[in-house]
C-alpha positions, 0 to 999 in steps of 0.5 A, spaced: 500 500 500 502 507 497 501 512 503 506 516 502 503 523 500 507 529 495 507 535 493 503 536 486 509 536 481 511 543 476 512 541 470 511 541 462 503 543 461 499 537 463 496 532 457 488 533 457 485 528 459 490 524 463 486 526 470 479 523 467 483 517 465 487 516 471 480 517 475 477 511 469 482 507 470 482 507 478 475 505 478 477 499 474 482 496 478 480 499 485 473 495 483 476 490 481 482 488 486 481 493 492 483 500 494 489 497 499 492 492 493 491 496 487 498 500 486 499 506 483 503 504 478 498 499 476 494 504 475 498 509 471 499 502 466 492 502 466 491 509 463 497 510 459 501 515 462 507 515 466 507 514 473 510 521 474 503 524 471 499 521 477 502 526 482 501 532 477 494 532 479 495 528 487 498 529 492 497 522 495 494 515 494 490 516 499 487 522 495 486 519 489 481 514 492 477 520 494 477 523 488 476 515 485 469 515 490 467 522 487 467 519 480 464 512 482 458 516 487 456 521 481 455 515 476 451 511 483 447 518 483 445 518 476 442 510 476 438 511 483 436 518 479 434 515 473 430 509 476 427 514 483 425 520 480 422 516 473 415 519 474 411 514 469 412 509 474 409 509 482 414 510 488 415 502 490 415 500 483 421 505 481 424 502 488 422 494 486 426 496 478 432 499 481 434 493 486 431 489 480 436 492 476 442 492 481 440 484 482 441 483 475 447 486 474 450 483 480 448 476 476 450 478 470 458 480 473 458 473 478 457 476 484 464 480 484 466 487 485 459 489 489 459 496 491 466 500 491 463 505 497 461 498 501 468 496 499 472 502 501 467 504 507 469 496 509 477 496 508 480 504 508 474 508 513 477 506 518 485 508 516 484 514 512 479 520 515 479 523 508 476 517 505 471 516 510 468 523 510 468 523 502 464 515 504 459 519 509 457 524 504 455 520 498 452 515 502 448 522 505 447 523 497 444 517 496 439 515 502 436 523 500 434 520 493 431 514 496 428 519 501 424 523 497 422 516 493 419 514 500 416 520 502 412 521 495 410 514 496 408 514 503 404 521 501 400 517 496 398 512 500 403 507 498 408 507 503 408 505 511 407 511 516 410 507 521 417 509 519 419 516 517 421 516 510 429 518 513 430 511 516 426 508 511 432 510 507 438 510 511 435 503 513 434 499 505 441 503 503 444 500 509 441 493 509 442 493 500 451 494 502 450 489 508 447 484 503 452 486 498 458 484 502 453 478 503 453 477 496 461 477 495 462 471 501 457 467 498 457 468 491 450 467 489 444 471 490 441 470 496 442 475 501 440 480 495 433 477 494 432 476 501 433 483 502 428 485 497 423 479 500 423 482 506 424 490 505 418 489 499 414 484 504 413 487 511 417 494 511 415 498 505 408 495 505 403 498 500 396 502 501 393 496 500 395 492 504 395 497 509 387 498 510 385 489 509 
């Protein structure tokens, strides 16, 4: 593991581009092999570039992976968004497709990889306060996606009231990244459809089943 942290280099005008492809090509190997097992150099071979360019744009290993969960949490978002924020479809029903999707996805890649704001929150939160703050705040952003999900579901009658659409919300996300880590031990997908049985079963129970 690469701690050791540098000064940003002067030098010859940087290549446009090579922060986007250093940031692609660490999302890829820190996906795939871990945050504390991917070398800096494994991932300036990935991108092209010459190992001297990865200071140019970090000071640190450590503040690369910060920037690596920046760029993996925005394209989390925009999923989330596209599925919880889709108009066309009722609030649980926007819920049940996106884990349905997710659940798919995590299939199709044999359960590898899971999710890399679990994965770092599991091996680095507790080293590194730089990367726990980046892990908190993301994980703020996606729970408030769900949160107003809930909220218009519960608004419509579709939703409990028994709990608020806040902990509804901290509590399938923290419940679908515990299941994830499940998933990887496992390598299949029963902690995933048994999260969704119960979270769709008895937590979120629709207007209907609420007034029989």
């Amino acid at each position: 593991m690469e701690m050791e942290t540098r000064q940003a280099r002067r030098g010859p005008k940087p290549k446009h581009g090579t922060r986007e492809n250093l940031i692609e090509a660490g999302l890829r190997v820190i996906h795939a092999d871990g945050y504390s097992a991917s070398g800096i150099q494994g991932i300036v071979e990935q991108a092209e570039v010459p190992k001297g360019s990865f200071y140019t744009y970090f000071a640190s290993k450590e503040a690369f992976g910060a920037e690596v969960i920046d760029a993996y949490s925005d394209r989390g978002l925009t999923r989330l968004r596209a599925f919880l924020c889709n108009a066309e479809m009722t609030p649980v029903a926007r819920l049940e497709a996106f884990f349905d999707d997710r659940i798919a996805a995590f299939r199709k890649s044999n359960f590898v990889r899971g999710c890399l704001l679990g994965n770092f929150s599991a091996e680095a939160a507790d080293h590194s306060a730089m990367i726990r703050q980046q892990l908190m705040k993301h994980f703020k952003s996606w729970s408030a996606v769900f949160e107003q999900c809930i909220s218009e579901g519960q608004n419509v009658g579709e939703i409990s009231l028994e709990f608020s659409a806040t902990s509804l919300a901290d509590f399938l996300l923290n419940s679908w990244e515990g299941a994830l880590l499940r998933m990887r031990a496992d390598k299949n997908d029963t902690a995933l459809r048994e999260f969704k049985r119960i979270v769709f079963g008895s937590l979120i129970r629709r207007g209907a089943a609420l007034t029989s």
